[in-house]
BAGU-487770 format. One record per residue (C-alpha): residue in one letter; residue number from 0; x, y, z. Coordinates in Angstrom, 2 decimals, m for minus. Layout:
% residues N
['A', NUM, [X, Y, Z]]
...
***
This chain:
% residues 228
['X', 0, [15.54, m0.15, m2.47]]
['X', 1, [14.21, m2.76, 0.43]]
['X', 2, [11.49, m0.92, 2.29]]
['X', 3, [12.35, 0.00, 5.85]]
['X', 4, [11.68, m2.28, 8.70]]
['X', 5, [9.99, m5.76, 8.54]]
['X', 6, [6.01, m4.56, 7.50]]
['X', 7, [4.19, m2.08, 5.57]]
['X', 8, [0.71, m0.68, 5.48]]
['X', 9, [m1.12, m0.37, 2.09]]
['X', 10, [m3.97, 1.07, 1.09]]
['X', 11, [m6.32, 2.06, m2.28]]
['X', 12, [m9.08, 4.41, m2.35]]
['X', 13, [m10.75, 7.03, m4.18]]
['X', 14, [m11.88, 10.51, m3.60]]
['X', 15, [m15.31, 11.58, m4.22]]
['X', 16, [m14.72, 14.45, m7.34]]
['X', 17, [m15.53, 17.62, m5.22]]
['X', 18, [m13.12, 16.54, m2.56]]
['X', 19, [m10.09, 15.77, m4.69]]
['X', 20, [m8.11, 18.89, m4.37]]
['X', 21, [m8.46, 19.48, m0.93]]
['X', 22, [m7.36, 15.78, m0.42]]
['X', 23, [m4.55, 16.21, m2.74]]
['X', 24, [m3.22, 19.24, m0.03]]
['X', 25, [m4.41, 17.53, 3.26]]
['X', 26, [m2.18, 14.48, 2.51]]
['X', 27, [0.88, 16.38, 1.68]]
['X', 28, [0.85, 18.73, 4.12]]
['X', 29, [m1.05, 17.36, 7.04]]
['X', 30, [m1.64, 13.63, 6.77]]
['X', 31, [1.37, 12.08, 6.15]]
['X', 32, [3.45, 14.20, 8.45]]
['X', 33, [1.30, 13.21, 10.99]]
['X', 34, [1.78, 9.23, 10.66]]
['X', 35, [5.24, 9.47, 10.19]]
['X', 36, [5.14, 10.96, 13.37]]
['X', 37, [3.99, 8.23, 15.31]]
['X', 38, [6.86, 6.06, 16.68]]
['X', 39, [8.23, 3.25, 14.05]]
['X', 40, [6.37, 4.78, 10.98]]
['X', 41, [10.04, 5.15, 8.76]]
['X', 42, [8.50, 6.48, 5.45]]
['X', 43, [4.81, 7.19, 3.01]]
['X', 44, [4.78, 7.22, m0.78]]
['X', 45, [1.41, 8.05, m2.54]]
['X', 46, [0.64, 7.44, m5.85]]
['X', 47, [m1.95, 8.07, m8.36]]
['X', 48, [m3.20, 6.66, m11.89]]
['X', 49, [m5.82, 9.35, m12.81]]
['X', 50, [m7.44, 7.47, m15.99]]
['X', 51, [m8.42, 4.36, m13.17]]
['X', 52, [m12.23, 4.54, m12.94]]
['X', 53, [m11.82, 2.62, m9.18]]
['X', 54, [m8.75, 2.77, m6.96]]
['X', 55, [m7.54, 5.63, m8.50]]
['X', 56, [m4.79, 6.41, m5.14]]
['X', 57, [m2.77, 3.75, m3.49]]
['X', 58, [m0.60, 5.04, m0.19]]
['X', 59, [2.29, 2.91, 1.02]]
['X', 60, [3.71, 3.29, 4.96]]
['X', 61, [6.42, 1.79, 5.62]]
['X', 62, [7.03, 0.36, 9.52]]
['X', 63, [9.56, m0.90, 11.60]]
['X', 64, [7.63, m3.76, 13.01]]
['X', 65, [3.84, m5.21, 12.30]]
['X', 66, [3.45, m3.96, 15.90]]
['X', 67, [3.93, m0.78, 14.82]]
['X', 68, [0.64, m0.61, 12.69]]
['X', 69, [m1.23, m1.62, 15.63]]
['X', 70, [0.67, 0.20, 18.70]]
['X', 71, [m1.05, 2.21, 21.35]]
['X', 72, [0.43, 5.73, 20.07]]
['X', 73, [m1.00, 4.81, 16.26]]
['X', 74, [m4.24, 4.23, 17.30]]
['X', 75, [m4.58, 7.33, 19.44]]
['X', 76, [m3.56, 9.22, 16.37]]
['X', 77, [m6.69, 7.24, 14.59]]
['X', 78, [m8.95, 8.01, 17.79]]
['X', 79, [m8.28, 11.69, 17.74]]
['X', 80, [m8.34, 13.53, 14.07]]
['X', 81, [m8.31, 16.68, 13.12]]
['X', 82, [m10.49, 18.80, 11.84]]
['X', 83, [m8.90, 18.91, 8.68]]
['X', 84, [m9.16, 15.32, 8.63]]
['X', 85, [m13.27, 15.10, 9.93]]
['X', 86, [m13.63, 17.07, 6.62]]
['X', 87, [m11.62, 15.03, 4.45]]
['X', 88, [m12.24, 11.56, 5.54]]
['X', 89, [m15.64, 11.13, 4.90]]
['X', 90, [m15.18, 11.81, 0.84]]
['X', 91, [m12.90, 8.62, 0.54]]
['X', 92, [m14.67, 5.81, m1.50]]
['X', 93, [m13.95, 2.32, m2.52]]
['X', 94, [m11.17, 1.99, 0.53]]
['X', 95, [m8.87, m0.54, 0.43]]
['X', 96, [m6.22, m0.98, 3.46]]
['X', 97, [m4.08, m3.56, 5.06]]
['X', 98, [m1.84, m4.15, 7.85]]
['X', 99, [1.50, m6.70, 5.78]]
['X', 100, [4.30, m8.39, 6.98]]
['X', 101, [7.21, m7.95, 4.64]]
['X', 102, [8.24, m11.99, 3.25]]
['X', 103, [10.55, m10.41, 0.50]]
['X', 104, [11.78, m6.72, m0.28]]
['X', 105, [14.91, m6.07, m2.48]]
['X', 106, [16.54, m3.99, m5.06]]
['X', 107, [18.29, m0.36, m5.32]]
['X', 108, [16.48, 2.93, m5.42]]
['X', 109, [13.11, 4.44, m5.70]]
['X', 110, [11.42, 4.23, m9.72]]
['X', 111, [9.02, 7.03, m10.55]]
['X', 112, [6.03, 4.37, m10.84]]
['X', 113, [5.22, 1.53, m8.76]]
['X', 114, [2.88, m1.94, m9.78]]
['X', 115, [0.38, m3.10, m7.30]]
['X', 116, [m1.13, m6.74, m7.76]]
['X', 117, [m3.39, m7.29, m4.96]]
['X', 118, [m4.27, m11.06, m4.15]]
['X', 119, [m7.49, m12.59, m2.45]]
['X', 120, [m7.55, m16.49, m1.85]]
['X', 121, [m9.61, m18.53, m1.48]]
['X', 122, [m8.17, m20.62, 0.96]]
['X', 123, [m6.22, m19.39, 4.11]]
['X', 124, [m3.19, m21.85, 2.40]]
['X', 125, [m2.49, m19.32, m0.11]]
['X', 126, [m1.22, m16.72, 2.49]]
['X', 127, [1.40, m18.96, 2.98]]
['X', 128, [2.75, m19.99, m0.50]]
['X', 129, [3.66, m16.41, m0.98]]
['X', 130, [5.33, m15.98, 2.25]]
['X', 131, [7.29, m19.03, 0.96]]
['X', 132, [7.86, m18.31, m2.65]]
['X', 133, [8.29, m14.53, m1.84]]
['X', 134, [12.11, m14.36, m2.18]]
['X', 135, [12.37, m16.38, m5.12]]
['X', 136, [9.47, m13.93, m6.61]]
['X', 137, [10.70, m10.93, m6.04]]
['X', 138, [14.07, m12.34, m7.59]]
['X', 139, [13.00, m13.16, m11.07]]
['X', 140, [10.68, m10.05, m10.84]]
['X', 141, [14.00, m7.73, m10.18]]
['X', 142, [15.52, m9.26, m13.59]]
['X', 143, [12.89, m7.26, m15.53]]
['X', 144, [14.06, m4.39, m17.94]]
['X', 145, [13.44, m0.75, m16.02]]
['X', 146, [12.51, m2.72, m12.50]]
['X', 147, [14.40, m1.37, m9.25]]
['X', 148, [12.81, m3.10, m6.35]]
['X', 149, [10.31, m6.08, m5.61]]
['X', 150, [8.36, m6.03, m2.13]]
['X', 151, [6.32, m8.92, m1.07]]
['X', 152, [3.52, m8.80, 1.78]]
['X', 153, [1.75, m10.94, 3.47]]
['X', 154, [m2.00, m9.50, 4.83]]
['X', 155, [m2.34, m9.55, 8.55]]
['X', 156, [m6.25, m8.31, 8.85]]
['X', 157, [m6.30, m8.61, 13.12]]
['X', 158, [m3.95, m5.81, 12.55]]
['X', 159, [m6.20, m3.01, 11.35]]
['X', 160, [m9.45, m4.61, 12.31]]
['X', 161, [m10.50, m2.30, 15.51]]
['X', 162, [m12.78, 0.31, 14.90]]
['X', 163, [m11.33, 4.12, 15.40]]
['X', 164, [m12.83, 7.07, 15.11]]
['X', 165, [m11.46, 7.79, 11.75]]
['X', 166, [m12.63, 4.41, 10.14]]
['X', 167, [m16.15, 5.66, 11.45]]
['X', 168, [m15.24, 8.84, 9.30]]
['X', 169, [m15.60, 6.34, 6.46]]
['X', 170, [m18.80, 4.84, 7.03]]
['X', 171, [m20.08, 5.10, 3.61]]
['X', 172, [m17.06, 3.41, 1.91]]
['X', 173, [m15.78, 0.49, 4.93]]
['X', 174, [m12.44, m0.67, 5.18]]
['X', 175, [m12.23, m4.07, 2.59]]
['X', 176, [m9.22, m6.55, 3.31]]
['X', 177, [m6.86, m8.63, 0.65]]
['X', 178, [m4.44, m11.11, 1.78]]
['X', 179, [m1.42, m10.54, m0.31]]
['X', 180, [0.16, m8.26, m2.34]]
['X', 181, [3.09, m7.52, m4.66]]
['X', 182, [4.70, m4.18, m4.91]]
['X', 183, [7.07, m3.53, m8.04]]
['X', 184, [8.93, m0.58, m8.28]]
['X', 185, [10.00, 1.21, m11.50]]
['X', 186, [11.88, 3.45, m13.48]]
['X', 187, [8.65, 4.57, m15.24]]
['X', 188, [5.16, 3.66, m16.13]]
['X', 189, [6.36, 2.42, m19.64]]
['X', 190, [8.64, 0.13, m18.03]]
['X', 191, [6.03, m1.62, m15.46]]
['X', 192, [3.17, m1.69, m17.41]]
['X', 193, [5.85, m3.70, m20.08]]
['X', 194, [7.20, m6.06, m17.60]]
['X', 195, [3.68, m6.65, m15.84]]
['X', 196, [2.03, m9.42, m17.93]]
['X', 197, [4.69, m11.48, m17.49]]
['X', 198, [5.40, m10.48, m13.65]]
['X', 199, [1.62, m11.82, m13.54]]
['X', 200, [2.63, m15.16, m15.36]]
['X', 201, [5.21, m16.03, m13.12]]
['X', 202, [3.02, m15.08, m10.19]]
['X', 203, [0.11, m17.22, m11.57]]
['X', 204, [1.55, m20.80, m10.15]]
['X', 205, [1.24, m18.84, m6.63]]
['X', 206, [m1.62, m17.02, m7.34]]
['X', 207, [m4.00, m19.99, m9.26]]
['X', 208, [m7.97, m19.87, m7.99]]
['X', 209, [m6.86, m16.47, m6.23]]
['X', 210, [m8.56, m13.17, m7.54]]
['X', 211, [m5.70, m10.67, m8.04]]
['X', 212, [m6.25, m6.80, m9.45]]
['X', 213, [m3.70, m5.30, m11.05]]
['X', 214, [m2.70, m1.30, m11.73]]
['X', 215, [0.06, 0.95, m12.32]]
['X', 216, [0.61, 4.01, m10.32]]
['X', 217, [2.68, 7.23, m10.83]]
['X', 218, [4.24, 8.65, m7.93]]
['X', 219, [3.15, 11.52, m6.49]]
['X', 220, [4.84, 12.55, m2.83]]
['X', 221, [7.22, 10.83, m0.87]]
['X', 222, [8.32, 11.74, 2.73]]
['X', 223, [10.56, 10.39, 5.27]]
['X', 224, [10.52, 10.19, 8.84]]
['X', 225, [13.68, 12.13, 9.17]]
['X', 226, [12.24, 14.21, 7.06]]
['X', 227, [9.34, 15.73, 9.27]]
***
């Protein structure tokens, strides 16, 4: 189904091993409840692929607006964690996040595994050939055997860039950036990981000279605002 609202937030990471668990029950119960709280966050999905040796999570927010991921009542939620999360935070590794604008987001329902192709260019040019070719994209992408939705975003790194006390959390890991990236949704892992070589060729006229990483995810948890 089209995400909700007009941007999304994005973001890959591991866990250092000892950690895991506890992660595991601090999002579900504690983490994600909490940002959907904040005004104009509509929904979180996180997924997991455990066989990846890097990026093993990747946790999708959708917003109402791109002002939303940078409002005052977000980044007081950032500036004061809890102590669940001071214990948490600082096992996250290899962190990955970014602030999108939605250029394309179609299709019906919610698959049970979801594609992520993450795009770095070289050129600040590239950032726009995917806002342009993004419905057209996500299109031929939807026509794809076991495919239910196609979302399309556009990096906006002023966003997320201010520090907050829980990015300090994560000192050992940062915060890396990407410019674009495309979100397929799924019926099943089968499915994606069969229709994502040639999602990738039809991507790579957009995509040429750009570094892209690829992976499949299972989901895990899903919550909605109304939800909370």
């Amino acid at each position: 189904m089209p995400l909700r609202g007009t941007a999304f937030l994005a973001i890959w990471h591991d866990i250092e091993t000892h950690g895991e668990l506890e992660f595991n029950a601090w999002h579900t119960r504690e983490h994600m409840p909490e940002r959907l709280g904040v005004p104009g966050f509509a929904a979180g999905r996180r997924f997991v692929d455990w066989s990846l040796e890097r990026h093993r999570y990747f946790t999708l927010y959708e917003a109402r607006t791109i002002d939303v991921l940078g409002s005052g009542a977000y980044r007081a939620r950032l500036d004061a964690p809890s102590e669940w999360t001071r214990r948490v935070q600082p096992t996250f590794t290899n962190f990955v996040r970014g602030a999108c604008r939605t250029v394309a987001s179609s299709g019906k329902g919610v698959g049970g595994a979801l594609a992520t192709i993450r795009i770095d260019f070289p050129e600040p040019e590239g950032r726009r050939a995917v806002g342009t070719a993004g419905d057209e994209l996500a299109a031929g992408m939807l026509a794809h055997h076991g495919v239910t939705s196609v979302h399309v975003g556009v990096a906006d790194p002023d966003v997320t860039r201010t520090p907050t006390t829980e990015s300090a959390l994560r000192q050992l890991t940062g915060d890396e950036a990407f410019d674009a990236v495309v979100l397929v949704d799924g019926i099943g892992r089968r499915e994606v990981e069969e229709a994502l070589p040639a999602i990738e060729a039809a991507l790579a006229p957009v995509t040429e000279g750009a570094v892209t990483a690829s992976a499949v995810y299972d989901l895990a948890y899903s919550l909605t605002a109304e939800e909370i």
